[in-house]
C-alpha positions in Angstrom: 17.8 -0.9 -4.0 17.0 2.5 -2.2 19.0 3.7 1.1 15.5 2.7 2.9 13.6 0.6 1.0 12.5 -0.6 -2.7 14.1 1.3 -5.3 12.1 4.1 -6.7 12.8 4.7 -10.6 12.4 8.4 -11.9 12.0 10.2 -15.1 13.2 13.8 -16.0 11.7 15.2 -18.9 12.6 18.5 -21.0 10.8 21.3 -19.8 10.7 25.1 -19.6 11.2 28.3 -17.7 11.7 27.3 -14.0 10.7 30.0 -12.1 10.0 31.5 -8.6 11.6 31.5 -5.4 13.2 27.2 -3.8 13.4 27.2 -0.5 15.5 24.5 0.0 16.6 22.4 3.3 18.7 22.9 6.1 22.7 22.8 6.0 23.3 19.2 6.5 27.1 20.1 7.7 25.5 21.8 10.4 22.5 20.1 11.2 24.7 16.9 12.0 26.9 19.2 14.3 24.3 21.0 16.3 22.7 17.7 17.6 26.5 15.9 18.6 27.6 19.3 20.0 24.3 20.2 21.5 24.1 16.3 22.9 28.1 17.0 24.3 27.0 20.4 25.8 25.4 20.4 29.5 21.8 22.2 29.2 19.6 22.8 26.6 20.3 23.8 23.3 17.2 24.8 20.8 17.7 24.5 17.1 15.7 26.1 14.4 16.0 25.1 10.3 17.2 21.6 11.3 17.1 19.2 7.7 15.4 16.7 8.3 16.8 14.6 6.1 17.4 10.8 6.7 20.7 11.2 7.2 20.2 14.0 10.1 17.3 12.3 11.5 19.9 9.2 11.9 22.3 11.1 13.7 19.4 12.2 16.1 18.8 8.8 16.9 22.3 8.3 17.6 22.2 10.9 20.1 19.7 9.4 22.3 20.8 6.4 22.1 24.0 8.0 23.9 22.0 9.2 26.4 20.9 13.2 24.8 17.0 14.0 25.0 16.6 15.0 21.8 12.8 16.1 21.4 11.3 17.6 18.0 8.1 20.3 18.5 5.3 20.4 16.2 6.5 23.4 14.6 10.3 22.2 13.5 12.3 23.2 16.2 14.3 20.5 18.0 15.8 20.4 21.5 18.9 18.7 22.4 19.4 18.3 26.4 23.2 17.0 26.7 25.2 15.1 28.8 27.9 17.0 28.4 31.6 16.3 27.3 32.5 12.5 28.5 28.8 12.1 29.4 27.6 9.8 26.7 26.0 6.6 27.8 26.8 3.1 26.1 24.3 2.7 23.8 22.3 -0.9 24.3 21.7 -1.6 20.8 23.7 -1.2 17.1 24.1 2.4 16.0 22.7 2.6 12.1 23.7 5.7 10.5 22.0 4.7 7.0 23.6 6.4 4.6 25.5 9.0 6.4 29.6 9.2 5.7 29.2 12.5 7.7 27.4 11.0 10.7 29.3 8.1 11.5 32.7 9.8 11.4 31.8 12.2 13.1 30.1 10.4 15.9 32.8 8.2 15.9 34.8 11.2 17.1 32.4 12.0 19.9 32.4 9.2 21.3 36.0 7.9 20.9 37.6 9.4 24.6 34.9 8.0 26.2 35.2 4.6 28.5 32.1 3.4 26.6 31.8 0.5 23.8 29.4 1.3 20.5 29.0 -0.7 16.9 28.3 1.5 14.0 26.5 -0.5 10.6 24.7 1.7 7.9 23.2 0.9 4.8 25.0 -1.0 1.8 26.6 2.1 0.3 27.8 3.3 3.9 29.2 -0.3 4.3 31.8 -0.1 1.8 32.8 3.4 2.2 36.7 3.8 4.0 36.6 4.3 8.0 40.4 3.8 8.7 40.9 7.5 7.6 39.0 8.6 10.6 39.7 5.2 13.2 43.3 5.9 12.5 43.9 9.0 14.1 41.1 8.0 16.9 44.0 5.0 17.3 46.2 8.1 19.0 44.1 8.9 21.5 43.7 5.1 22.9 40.2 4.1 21.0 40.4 0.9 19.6 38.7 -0.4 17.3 37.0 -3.9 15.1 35.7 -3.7 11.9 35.4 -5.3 8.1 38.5 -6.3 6.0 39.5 -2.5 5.0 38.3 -1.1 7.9 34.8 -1.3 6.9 31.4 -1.2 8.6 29.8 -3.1 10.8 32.5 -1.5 13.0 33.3 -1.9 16.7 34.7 1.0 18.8 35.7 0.8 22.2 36.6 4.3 23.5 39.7 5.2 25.5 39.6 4.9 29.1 42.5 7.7 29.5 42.7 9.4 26.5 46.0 11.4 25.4 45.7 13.8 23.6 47.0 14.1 19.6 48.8 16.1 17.1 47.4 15.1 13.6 47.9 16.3 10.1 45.2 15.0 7.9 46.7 13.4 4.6 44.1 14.1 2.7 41.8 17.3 2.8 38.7 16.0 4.7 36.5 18.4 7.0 35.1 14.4 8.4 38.6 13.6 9.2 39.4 16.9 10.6 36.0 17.1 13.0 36.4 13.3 14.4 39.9 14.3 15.4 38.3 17.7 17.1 35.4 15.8 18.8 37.4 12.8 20.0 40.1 15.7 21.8 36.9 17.4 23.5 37.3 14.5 26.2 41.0 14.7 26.4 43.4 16.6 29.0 45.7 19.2 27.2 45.6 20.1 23.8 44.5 18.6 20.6 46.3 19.5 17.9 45.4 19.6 13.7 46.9 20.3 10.8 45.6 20.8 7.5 47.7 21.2 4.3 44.6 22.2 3.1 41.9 24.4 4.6 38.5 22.6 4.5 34.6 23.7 5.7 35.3 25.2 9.0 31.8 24.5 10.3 32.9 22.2 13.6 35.4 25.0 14.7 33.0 27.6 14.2 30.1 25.8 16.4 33.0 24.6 19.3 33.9 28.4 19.6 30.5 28.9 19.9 29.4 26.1 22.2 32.4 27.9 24.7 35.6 25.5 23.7 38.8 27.2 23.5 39.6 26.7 20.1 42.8 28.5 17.7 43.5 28.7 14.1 46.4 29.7 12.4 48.3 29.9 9.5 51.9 28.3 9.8 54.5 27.2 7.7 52.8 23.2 8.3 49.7 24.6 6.9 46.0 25.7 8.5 46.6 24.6 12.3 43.8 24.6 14.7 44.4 23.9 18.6 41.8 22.8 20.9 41.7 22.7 24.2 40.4 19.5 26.0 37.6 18.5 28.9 35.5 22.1 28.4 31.6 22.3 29.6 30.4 23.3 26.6 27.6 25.4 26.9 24.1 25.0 25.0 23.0 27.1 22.2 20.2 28.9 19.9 21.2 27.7 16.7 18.9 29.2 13.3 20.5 26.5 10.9 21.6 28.3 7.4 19.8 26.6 4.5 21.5 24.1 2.7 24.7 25.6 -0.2 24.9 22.0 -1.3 21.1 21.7 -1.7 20.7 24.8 -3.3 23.3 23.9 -6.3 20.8 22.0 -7.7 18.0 24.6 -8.4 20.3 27.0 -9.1 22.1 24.7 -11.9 18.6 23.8 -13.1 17.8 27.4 -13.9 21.2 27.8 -15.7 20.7 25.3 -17.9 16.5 25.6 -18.4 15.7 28.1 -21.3 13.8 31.3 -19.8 14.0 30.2 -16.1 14.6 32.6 -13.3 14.5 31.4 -9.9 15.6 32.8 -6.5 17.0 30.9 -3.5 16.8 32.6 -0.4 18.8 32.3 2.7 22.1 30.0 1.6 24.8 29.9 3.6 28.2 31.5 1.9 30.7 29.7 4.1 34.2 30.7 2.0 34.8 27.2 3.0 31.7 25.7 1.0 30.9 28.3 -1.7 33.7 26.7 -4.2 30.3 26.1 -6.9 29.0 29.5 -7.0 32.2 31.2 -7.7 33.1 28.5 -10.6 29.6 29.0 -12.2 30.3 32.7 -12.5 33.6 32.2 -13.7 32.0 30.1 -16.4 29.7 32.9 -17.4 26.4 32.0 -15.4 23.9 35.0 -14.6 24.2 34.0 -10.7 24.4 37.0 -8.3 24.1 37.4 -4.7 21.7 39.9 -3.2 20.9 40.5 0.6 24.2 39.8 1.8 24.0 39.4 5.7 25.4 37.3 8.8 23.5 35.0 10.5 24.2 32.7 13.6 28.1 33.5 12.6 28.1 32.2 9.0 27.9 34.7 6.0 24.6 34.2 4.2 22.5 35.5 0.9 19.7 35.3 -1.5 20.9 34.1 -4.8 19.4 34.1 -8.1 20.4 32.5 -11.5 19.2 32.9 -14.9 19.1 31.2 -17.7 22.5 31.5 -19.1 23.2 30.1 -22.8 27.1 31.4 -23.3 28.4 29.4 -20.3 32.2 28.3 -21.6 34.2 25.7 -20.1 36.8 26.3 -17.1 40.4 24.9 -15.6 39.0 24.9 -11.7 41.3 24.9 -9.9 42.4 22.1 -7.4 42.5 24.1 -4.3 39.2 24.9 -4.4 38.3 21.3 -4.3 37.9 20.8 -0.9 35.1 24.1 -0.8 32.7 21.8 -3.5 33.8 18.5 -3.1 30.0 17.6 -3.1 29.3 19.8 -6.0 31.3 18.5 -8.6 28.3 16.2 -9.7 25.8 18.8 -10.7 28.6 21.0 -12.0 29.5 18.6 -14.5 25.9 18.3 -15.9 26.7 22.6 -16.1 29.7 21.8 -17.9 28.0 19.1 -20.4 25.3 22.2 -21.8 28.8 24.8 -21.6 30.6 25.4 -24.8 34.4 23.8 -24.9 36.2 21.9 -21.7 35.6 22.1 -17.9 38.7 20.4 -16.5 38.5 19.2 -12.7 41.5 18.4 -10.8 42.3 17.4 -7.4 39.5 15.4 -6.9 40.5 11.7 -6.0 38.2 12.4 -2.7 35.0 11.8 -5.3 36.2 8.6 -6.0 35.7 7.3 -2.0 32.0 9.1 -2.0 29.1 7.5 -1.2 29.9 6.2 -4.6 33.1 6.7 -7.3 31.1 9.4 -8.4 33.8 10.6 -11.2 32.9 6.5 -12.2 29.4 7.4 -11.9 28.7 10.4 -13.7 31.4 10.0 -16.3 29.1 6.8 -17.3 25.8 8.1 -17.6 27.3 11.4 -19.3 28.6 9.7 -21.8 25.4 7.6 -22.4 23.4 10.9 -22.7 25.9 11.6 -25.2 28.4 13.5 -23.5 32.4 13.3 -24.6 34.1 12.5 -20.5 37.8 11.5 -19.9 39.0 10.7 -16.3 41.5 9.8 -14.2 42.6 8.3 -10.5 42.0 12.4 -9.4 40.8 14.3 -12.2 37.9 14.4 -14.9 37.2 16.3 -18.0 33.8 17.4 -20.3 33.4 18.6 -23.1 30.8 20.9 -23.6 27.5 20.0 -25.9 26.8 23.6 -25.8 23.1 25.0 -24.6 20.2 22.4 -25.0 22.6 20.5 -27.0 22.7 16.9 -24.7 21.0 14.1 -26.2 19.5 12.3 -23.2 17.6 9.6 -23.4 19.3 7.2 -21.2 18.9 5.8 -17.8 21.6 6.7 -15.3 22.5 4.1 -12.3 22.3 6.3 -8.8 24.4 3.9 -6.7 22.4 4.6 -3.9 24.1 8.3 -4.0 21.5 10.9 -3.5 23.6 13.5 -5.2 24.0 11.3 -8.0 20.3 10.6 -8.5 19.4 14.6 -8.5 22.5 15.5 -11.2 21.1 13.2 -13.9 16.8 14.0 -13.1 18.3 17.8 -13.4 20.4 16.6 -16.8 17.0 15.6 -18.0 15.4 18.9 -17.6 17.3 20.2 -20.7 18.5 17.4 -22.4 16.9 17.1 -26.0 15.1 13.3 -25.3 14.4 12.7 -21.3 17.0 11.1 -18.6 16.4 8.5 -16.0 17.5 7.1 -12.9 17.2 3.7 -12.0 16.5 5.0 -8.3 15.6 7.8 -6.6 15.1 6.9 -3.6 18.6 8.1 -1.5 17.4 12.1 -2.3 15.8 11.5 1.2 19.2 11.1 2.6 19.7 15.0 2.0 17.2 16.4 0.3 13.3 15.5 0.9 11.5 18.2 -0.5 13.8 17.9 -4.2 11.1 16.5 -5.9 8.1 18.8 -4.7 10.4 21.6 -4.9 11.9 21.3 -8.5 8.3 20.8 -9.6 7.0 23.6 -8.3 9.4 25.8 -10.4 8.2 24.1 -13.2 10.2 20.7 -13.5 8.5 17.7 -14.7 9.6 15.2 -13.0 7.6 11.6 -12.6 8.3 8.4 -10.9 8.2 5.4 -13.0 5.3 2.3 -12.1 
């Protein structure tokens, strides 16, 4: 069943030319951010281009339920009044942060230095997802914590009264991990210490520089080290949130694949941290370019447009740019599946701990449409039908994974026979407008009685 309710089957059928301009969502990275750190920040900080996506909107909950005003105006812009760092209130009932790995982790963080007691739950895909890889390092500081067998939600925390705090290197690439850790050492004396083999989206180092923490990178011998200073008063912000990279892949993988499409998408943010995609799709041979290029609210940001692109070839990406499209591996594969010859992906066991194995997940309904997959514990392979080539005809299972749901409806747009899901429903989780989006560009897309 859906994220929120009864599941809600769609159809993708074969269709023609997208075209015109998708103006898609809000960052989610940052959308989460700018109501914890506006919330942890003393004053009022106004945000602009917030998604409001389920998954955000749950977080914004969160936040008053810690004690933040968070108020939303008619027009879209939202106001966070905080109670600054070590302010937050013990919340009086259950946290539910639905379907959001993101939001739980990283509210987990915020609150863990503070002499306050909170349980987390989310929906049944959030349920079984990992939370020691974030309640571990929270451990250092003094939180403790009571979940599930496997350190699984419903989950207890019970922040530290006198935090310490940490030096942590993340054993896995994980911007989650790495932002918890951050968060938790805002309410600790001294410095907070991180270190990443592996440099991930820098969004939560960017915003605490911003909000006024003292924060360092630099590149050592251990790897990408970043130093924060604890128990700042962060100061409130303007924030214009940059539209959505992760949103934007799937219009912009749509056109590459749709015969005679052309379709712009305006304002995305070009984070070197999150941009892996676009740079693998040119290397493939897509027609993608970026025009405007510009800075906005500190992130690097531009207009991009892709065209219909028939002589796409297969790729090696490679593994250390990974952690810059973790979330994108999904929708590229359905780019690789109408490619000519292999797309090899390595380095990416961290899809198998998603809001579902999506390697599993794709790799099935792939090879349903079709589709010649092989995959292992941390890599995955496809071979390449070549343009319009994929049979279709199938009916993918979503898993309640919203990225999931929208890589096999955009599979359907130019596969020869048309491509289901079994539920759409978790797009809201991210994306809310996909479906009145894609079909303005011309997608024909139809849920199922």
């Amino acid at each position: 069943m859906s994220a929120h309710g009864a599941p809600i089957p769609m159809t993708s059928h074969p269709c023609t030319a997208l075209q015109g301009t998708a103006h898609v969502p809000g960052d989610k990275s940052i959308s989460h951010r700018s109501l914890i750190l506006g919330a942890m920040a003393v004053g009022e900080t106004v945000i602009t281009g917030l998604l409001e996506g389920d998954d955000v909107l749950d977080t914004g909950k969160a936040m008053r339920a810690f004690g933040a005003d968070v108020q939303r105006d008619d027009d879209g812009t939202w106001h966070v009044r905080g109670v600054g760092v070590g302010g937050f209130a013990e919340p009086t009932n259950v946290i539910d942060c639905g379907n959001s790995g993101t939001g739980v982790r990283l509210i987990m963080g915020a609150m863990a230095t503070t002499p306050i007691t909170a349980t987390f739950t989310g929906d049944a895909s959030l349920n079984k997802r990992p939370m020691a890889r974030v309640t571990d390092p929270l451990a250092l500081f003094g939180t403790q914590t009571v979940g599930r067998s496997g350190g699984r939600l419903p989950m207890t925390l019970v922040g530290a009264a006198e935090p310490t705090p940490v030096r942590y290197t993340t054993p896995v690439p994980s911007a989650q991990v790495k932002s918890a850790v951050l968060l938790a050492g805002l309410n600790a004396p001294g410095q907070t210490v991180v270190i990443e083999k592996e440099a991930t989206r820098d969004h939560t180092e960017r915003m605490l520089a911003g909000f006024g923490a003292e924060i360092t990178t630099e590149e050592t011998s251990d790897g990408h080290v970043i130093t924060l200073t604890g128990q700042p008063e962060l100061k409130p912000q303007t924030i214009a949130v940059p539209r959505d990279p992760s949103s934007a892949a799937f219009p912009i993988c749509a056109a590459l694949i749709v015969p005679g499409s052309d379709v712009l998408v305006p304002g995305i943010g070009l984070n070197p941290t999150r941009a892996g995609l676009f740079y693998t799709l040119q290397e493939m041979n897509a027609d993608l370019t970026f025009e405007n290029m510009r800075e906005e609210g500190g992130e690097p940001v531009a207009d991009l447009r892709a065209r219909y692109s028939p002589e796409m070839r297969g790729i090696d990406v490679p593994p250390e740019r990974a952690a810059s499209m973790i979330d994108e591996y999904p929708i590229l594969s359905v780019v690789a599946a109408n490619a000519t010859g292999k797309t090899m992906m390595t380095g990416v066991k961290e899809l198998r701990v998603k809001e579902s194995d999506r390697i599993e997940a794709m790799a099935t309904g792939l090879r349903a449409a079709g589709v010649t997959v092989d995959d292992g514990p941390d890599w995955w392979s496809v071979e390449g039908c070549g343009a319009g080539q994929v049979t279709g005809g199938m009916t993918a299972a979503s898993h309640l994974d919203h990225r999931i749901a929208m890589s096999f409806l955009i599979l359907g747009m130019a596969a020869k026979a048309p491509v289901a899901v079994d539920d759409g429903g978790p797009i809201a989780t991210s994306f809310p407008i996909f479906e009145g989006l894609m079909a303005e560009l011309g997608a024909d897309l139809r849920r199922d009685a």
